[in-house]
N, C-alpha and C positions, 0 to 999 in steps of 0.2 A: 067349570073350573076344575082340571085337575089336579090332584096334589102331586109331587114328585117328595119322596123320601131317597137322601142320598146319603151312603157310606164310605165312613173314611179313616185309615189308621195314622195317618198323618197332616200334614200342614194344606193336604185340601185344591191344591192349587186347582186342580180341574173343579172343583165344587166352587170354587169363590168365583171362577169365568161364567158355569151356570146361571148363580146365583145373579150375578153382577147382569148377564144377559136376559135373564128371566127380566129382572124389570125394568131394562132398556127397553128393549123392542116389544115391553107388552104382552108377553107370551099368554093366554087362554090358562092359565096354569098358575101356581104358585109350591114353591119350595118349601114345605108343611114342617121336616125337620132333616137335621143332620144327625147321625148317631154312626159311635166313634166304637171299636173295638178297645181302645189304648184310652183310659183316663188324661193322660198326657199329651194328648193328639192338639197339635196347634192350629188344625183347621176351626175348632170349634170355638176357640175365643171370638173368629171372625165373623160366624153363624151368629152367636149371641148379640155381637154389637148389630147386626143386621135385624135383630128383630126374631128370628128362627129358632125355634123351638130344638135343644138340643138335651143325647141321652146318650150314657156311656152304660155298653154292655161288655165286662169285661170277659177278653178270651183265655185268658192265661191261666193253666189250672185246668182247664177242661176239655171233654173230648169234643169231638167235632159236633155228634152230636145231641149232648146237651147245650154247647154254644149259639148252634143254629137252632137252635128249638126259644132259646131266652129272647135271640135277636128276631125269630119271625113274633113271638109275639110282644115287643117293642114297636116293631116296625108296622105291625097288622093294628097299631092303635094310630095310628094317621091316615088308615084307609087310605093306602097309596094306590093310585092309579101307573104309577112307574118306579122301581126300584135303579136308581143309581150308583154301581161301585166307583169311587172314584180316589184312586190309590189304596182301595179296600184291600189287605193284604191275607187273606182267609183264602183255604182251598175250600169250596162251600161243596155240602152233601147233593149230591142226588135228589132227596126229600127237600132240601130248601130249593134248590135250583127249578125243580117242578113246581114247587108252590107257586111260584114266580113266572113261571112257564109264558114267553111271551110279554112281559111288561117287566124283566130283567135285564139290564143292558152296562156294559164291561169297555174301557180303553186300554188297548194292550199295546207298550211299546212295539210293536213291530208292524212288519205288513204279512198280517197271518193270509194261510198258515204257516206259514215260514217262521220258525223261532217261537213257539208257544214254552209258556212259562218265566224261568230267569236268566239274568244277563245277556236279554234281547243281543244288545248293541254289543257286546264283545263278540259273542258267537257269528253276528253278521260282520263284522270284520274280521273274523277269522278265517271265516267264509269264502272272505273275498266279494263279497257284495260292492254294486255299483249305486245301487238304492238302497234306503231303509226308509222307515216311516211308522204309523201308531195308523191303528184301524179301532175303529166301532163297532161293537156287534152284541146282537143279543147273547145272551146268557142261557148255554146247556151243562147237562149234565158231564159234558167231558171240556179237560181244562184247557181254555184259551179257545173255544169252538163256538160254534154256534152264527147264524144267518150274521154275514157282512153288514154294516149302514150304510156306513162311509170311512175311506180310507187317504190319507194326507202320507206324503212323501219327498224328501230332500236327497240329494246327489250327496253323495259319500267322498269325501276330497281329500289329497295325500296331508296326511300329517293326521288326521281325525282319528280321536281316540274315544271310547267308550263316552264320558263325559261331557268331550264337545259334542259328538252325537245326541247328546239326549240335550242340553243344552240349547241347542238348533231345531230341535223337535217339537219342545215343549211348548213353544207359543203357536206352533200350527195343532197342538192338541188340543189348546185354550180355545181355537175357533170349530174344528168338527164337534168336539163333545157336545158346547152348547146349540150349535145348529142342527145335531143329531136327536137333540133333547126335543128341539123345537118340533121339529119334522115329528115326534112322537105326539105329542101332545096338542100336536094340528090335526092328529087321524090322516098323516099323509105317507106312515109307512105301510107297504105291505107285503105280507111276507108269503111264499110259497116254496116250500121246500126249503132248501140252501141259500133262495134269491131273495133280497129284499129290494123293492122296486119303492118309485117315490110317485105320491100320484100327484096330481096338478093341484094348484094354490083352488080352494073351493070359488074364487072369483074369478079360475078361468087367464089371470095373469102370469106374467112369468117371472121367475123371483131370479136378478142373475148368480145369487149365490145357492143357487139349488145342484151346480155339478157338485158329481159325488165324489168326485176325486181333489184334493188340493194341494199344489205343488209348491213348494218353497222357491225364490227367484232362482237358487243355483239346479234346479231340478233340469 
């Protein structure tokens, strides 16, 4: 059983699809706790009524790194087997990002690398983009980088503005995160270099929701 510890500065919504999937389908795993940078953060009311153990490490007032220093040891009291950001709104140090090296994993509006950082979805339409989308990826030292999971994508249509873009996004982010989650805590990612490959169901079966890519119907 591994634990998954998931961070978050606001209302969660990729953590409550985890969470919510974690105990559908059964997952080898369980969601140990949520811990929140913002005392305010509205994911964590919905942590609590589920049962999950939750902790607020505040950022505000401090440098990076005595921040990252309070939250790895928070989070190093759940003995996570997976560190989840999810809407986590911190640029994390170098020294946290290694701690984590490999069992760290990040949902960035776009389809990196293209558009790493903020206002994904304005700058892709500004762009001129025909696609946009949110990827999965491990967690490195440089921002919005590090080995691909899985990456979900929607056609960009006239009249779409920053807002319906993410609007349209957001429930296909709801399905990769937590089948990205799954694929971790199956021992089915693996990673070499830049490439993160998926290995086969340990029974040898084929799962149809195992393509790495997934497209919205207007895609």
């Amino acid at each position: 059983m591994k634990n998954i510890v998931i961070l978050i500065s606001g209302r969660g919504s990729n953590m409550q699809a985890i969470v919510r999937a974690c105990t559908a389908e059964g997952w080898p795993a369980r969601v140990a706790a949520v811990v929140a940078n913002r005392p305010e953060a509205e994911g964590l009311a919905f942590a609590r009524e589920n049962g999950i153990p939750t902790a607020v490490v505040p950022s505000r007032g401090k440098t990076r790194e005595v921040f990252d220093a309070e939250l790895a040891a928070e989070i190093d009291r759940h003995r996570p087997d997976l560190v989840v950001l999810a809407g986590f709104m911190r640029i994390l140090t170098p020294e946290f990002t290694e701690r984590y090296a490999g069992r760290l994993i990040n949902i960035h509006p776009s389809l990196l690398p293209a558009f790493p950082g903020l206002q994904t979805h304005a700058r892709a339409l500004e762009a001129g983009c025909k696609i946009v989308g949110a990827t999965v990826h491990f967690v490195t030292a440089e921002l919005d980088h590090g080995p691909y999971v899985v990456q979900t994508a929607i056609a960009v249509r006239d009249g779409d503005t920053p807002e319906t873009l993410a609007e349209r996004i957001l429930p296909l982010e709801h399905v990769i995160y937590p089948r990205a989650v799954r694929w971790f805590v199956e021992d089915r990612l693996i990673v070499a270099g830049s490439r993160v490959t998926l290995a086969p169901r340990a029974d040898g079966t084929v799962d149809p929701q195992d393509s790495q890519w997934l497209f919205g119907e207007d895609a």
